[in-house]
C-alpha positions as CSV (number, residue, x, y, z in Angstrom):
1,X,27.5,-34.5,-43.8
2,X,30.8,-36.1,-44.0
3,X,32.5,-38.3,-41.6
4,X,34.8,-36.3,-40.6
5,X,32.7,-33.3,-40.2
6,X,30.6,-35.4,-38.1
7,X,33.3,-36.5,-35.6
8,X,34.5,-33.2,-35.8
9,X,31.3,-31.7,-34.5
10,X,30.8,-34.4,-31.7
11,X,35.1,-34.3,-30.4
12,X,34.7,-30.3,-29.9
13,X,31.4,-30.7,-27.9
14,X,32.9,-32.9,-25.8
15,X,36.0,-30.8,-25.7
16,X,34.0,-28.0,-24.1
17,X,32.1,-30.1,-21.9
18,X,35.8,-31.7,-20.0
19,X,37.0,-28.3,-20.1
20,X,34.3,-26.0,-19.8
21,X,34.8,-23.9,-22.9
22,X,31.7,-22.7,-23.7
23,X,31.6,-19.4,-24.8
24,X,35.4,-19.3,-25.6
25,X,36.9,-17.9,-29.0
26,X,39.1,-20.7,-30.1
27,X,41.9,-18.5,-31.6
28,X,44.1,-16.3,-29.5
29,X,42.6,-12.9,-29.2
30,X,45.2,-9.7,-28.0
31,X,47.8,-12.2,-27.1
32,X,46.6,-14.6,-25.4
33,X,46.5,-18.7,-26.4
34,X,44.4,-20.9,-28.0
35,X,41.1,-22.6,-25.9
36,X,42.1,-25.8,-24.5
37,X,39.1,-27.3,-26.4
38,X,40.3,-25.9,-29.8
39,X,44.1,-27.8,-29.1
40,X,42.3,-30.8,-27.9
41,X,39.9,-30.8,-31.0
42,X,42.9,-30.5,-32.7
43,X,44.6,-33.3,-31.0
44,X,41.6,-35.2,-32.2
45,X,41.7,-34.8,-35.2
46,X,45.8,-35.6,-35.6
47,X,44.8,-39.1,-34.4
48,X,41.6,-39.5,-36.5
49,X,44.0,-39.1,-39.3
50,X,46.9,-41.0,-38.5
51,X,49.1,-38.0,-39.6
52,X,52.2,-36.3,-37.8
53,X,51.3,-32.9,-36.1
54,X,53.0,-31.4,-39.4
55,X,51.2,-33.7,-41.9
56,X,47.5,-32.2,-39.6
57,X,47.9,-29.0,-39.5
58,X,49.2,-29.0,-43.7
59,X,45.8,-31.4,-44.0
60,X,43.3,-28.8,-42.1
61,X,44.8,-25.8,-44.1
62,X,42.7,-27.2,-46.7
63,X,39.4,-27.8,-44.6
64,X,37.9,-24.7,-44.2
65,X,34.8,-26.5,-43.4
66,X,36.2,-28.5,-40.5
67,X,38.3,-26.0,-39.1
68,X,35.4,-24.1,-38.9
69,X,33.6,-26.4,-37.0
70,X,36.2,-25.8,-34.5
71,X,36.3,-22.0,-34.6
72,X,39.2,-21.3,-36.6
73,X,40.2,-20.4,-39.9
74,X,43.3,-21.6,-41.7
75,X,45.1,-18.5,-40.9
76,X,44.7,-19.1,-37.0
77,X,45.9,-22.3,-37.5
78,X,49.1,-23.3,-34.9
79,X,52.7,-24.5,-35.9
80,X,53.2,-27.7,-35.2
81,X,55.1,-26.9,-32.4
82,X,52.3,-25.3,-30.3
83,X,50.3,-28.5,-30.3
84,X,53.4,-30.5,-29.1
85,X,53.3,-28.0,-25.8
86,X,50.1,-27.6,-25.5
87,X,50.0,-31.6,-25.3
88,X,52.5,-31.6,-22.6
89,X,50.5,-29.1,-20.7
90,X,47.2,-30.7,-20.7
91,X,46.9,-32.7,-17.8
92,X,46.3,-36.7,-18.3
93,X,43.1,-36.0,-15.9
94,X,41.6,-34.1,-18.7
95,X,42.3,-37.0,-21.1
96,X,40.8,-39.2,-18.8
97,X,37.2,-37.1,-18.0
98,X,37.0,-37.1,-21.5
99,X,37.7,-40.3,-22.0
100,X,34.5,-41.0,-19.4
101,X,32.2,-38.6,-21.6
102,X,33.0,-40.4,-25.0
103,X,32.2,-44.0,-23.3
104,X,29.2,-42.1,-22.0
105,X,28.0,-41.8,-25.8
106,X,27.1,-45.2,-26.0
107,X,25.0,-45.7,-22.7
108,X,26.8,-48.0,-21.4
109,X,25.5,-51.3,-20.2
110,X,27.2,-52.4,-16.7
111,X,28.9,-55.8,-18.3
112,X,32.4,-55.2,-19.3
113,X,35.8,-56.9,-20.5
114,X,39.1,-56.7,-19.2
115,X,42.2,-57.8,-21.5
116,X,45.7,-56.0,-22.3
117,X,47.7,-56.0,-25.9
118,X,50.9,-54.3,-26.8
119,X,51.5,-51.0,-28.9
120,X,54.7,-50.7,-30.4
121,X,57.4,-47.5,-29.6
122,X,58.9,-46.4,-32.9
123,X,62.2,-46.9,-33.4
124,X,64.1,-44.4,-32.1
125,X,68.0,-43.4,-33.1
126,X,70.5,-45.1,-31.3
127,X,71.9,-41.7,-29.8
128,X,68.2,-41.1,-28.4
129,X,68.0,-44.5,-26.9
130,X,71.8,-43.8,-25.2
131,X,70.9,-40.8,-23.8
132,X,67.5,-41.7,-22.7
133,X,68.1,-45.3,-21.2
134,X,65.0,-45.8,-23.8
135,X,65.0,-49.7,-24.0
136,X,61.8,-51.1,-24.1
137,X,60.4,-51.2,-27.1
138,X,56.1,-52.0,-26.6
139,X,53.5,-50.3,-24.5
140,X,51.4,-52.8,-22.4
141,X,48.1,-51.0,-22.5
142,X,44.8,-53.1,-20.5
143,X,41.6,-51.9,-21.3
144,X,38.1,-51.8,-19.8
145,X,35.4,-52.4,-22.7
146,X,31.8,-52.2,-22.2
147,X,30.7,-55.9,-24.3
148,X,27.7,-54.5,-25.8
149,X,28.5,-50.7,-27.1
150,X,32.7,-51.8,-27.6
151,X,33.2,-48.2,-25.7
152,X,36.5,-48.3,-24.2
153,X,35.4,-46.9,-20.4
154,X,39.1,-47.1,-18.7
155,X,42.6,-47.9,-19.9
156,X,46.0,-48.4,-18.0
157,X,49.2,-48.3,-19.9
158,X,53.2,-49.6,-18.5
159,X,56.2,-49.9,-20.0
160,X,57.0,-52.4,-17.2
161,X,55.0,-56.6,-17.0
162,X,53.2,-56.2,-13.7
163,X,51.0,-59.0,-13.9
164,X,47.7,-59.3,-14.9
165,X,45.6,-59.6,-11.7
166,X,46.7,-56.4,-9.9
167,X,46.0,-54.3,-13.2
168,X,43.0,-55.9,-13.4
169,X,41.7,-54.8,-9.7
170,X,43.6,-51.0,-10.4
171,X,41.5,-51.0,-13.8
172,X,38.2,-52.7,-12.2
173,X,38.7,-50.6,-9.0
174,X,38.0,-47.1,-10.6
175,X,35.0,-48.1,-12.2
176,X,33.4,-50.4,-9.8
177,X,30.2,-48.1,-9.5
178,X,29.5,-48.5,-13.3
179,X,29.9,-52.4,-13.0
180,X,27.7,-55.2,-13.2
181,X,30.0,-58.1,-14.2
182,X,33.6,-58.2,-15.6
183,X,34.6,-61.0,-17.7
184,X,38.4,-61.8,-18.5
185,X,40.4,-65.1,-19.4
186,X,42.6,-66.9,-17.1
187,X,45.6,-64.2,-16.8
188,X,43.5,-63.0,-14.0
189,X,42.8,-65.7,-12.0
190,X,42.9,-64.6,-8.5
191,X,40.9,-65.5,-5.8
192,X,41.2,-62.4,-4.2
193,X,40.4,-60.5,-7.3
194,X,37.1,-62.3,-7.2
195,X,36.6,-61.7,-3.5
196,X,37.0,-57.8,-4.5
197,X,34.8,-57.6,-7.2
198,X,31.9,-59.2,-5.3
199,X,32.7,-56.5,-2.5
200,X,32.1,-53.5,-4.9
201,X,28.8,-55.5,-6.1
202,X,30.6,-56.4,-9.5
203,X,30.2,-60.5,-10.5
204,X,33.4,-61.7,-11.5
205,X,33.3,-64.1,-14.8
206,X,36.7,-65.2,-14.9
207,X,37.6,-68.8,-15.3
208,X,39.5,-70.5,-12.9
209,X,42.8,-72.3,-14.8
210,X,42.5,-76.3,-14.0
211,X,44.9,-77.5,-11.1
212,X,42.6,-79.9,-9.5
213,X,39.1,-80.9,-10.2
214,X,36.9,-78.5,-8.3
215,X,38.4,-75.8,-10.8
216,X,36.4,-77.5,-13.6
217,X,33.2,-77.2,-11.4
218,X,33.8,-73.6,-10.9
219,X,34.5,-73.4,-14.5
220,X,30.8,-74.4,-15.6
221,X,28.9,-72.2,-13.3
222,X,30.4,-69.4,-15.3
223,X,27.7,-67.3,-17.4
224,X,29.1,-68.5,-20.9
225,X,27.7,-66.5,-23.3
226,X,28.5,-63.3,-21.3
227,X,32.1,-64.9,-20.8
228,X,32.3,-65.7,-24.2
229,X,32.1,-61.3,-25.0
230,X,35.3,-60.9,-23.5
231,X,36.7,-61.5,-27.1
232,X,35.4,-57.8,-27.9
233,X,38.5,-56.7,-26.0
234,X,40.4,-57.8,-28.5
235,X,37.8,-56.8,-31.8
236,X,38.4,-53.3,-30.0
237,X,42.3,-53.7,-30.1
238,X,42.5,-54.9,-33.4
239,X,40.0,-51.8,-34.6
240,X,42.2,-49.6,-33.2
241,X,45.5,-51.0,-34.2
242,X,44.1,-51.3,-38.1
243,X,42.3,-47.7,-38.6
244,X,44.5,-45.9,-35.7
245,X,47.7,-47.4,-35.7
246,X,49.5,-50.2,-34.0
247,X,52.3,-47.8,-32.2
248,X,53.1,-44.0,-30.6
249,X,54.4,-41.7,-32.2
250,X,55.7,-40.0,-28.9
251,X,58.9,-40.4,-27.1
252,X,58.4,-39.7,-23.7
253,X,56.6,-41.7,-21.6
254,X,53.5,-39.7,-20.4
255,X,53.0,-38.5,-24.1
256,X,52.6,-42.3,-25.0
257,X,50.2,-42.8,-22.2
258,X,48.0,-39.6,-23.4
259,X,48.4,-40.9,-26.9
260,X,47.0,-44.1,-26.2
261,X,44.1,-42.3,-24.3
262,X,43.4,-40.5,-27.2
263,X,43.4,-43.2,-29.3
264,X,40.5,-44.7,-27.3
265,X,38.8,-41.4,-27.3
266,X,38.6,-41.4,-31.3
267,X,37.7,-44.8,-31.0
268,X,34.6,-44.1,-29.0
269,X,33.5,-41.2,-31.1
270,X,33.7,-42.9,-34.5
271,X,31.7,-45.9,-33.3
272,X,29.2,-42.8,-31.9
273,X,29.3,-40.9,-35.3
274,X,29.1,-44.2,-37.7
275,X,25.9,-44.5,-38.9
C-alpha cells in the first residue's frame, strides 16, 4: 500500500470520528452537499500535496484509488470553488478536535515543548494589500509538541508579537490535564508562568535568564536531558516547513489560522502512517 493511500485511509477515519460521519455517502445525493468528512479528507489531502485547490482536485481525477478511499469517484469530484466554501464554513473547533485525535495517534507521553516560528503570507498584489490594510507579512504560530512522539497537541497562531509568556500559559492552559512537564527556552521566563503550571500539576522546565547569581542555581536544578528535547519544537517546524511548506496560501486571516492547523494535522498523520 502506498503512502498516500495509507494517509488517506487514516485522515478520513479521523474525519468521521470529529464529525461523526459514519454511515454518510460522501457525494451529494438528490441535491444535497458533500459530507463534511469527504471536504475535510479533501482538505487533507490539498495539504499533503502542497498543491493549490485547482492543482488537487486536477491530481485526484487521476486517483481512482484514493478517491475511492474517500467515497467518491472522479466524476463527483468538486470545483475548486466548493472546497474554498466549504473551508470557510467548517468551524476552526472542528480543525482543532481533530487536531486532538491525530496527536492522540501517537499516545502521547505527558512531557511536552513549547516554542513559536514564523510562516510566511504570500505576496499579495498591491491593490489587495490597499484595500485590505494587509500589512504584515509572517504568521507567528507557537506550538505544543509532545518530546517523545513529535505530535503537535495544540497550536496558537497571531499576526500581531504578544510576547512569549502569555502565549505560553494560553497554549499550556488548554492542555494542562494531558501535562506532565513543559520545557521551553528563556522567551518564557516568568515567574508566574511557573507558579501556574505547578497549580495545574504541570513541572515547569524553563530556565531562568541570568540577572543575578541565584538564577544560575535555579538554572542547574533543571532536568537537563528532558530540557534539552525542547529542540524537537523546532525538528517539528523545520519538518513541516520542508515537506509542507514554509507559508499560507490563504488570504484572510482565519483561513491562515485553519491552514496552519491543518498543516499540523498532516504532520501528525504522516509520522502515524510512516513505517
Amino acid at each position: 500500500m502506498s503512502k498516500i493511500s495509507r494517509f488517506t485511509q487514516k485522515a478520513v477515519t479521523l474525519a468521521k470520528n470529529a464529525v461523526g460521519g459514519r454511515g454518510e455517502v460522501a457525494a451529494p445525493e438528490g441535491g444535497g452537499g458533500f459530507a463534511d468528512y469527504a471536504v475535510v479528507s479533501l482538505h487533507c489531502l490539498r495539504v499533503y500535496l502542497e498543491k493549490s485547490y485547482r492543482e488537487t482536485l486536477d491530481l485526484l481525477s487521476e486517483m481512482p484509488q484514493i478517491l475511492a478511499e474517500i467515497g467518491l469517484v472522479e466524476a463527483d469530484l468538486p470545483d475548486h470553488s466548493t472546497l474554498v466554501k466549504a473551508f470557510d464554513r467548517l468551524k476552526t473547533a472542528l480543525w482543532r478536535v481533530l487536531l486532538r485525535l491525530s496527536s492522540e495517534l501517537h499516545d502521547p507521553s505527558g512531557h511536552a515543548a513549547i516554542d513559536a516560528t514564523f510562516f510566511d503570507r504570500e505576496t499579495a498584489s498591491k491593490h489587495y494589500c490597499r484595500r485590505t490594510n494587509y500589512r504584515v507579512q509572517t504568521l507567528k504560530t507557537t506550538a505544543l509538541v509532545d518530546t517523545e512522539t513529535q505530535a503537535i497537541l495544540d497550536v496558537h497562531c497571531s499576526t500581531g508579537k504578544p510576547h512569549d509568556t502569555q502565549l505560553g500559559w494560553q497554549v499550556a492552559r488548554r492542555n494542562a490535564g494531558d501535562l506532565t512537564s513543559l520545557a521551553a527556552d528563556k522567551g518564557y521566563d516568568w515567574m508566574e508562568l511557573r507558579e501556574k503550571l505547578r497549580e495545574e500539576g504541570v513541572r515547569p522546565l524553563i530556565k531562568h535568564r541570568i540577572f543575578r547569581p541565584i538564577d544560575h542555581a535555579h538554572n542547574a536544578r533543571v532536568d537537563g536531558p528532558r530540557y534539552r528535547q525542547r529542540s524537537m519544537c523546532e525538528t517539528v517546524f523545520s519538518t513541516i516547513k520542508r515537506t509542507l511548506g514554509d507559508a499560507v496560501r490563504a488570504r484572510a486571516w482565519f483561513r491562515e489560522f485553519r491552514e496552519i492547523v491543518v498543516k499540523c494535522i498532516v504532520h501528525n498523520i504522516k509520522r502515524a502512517v510512516t513505517p
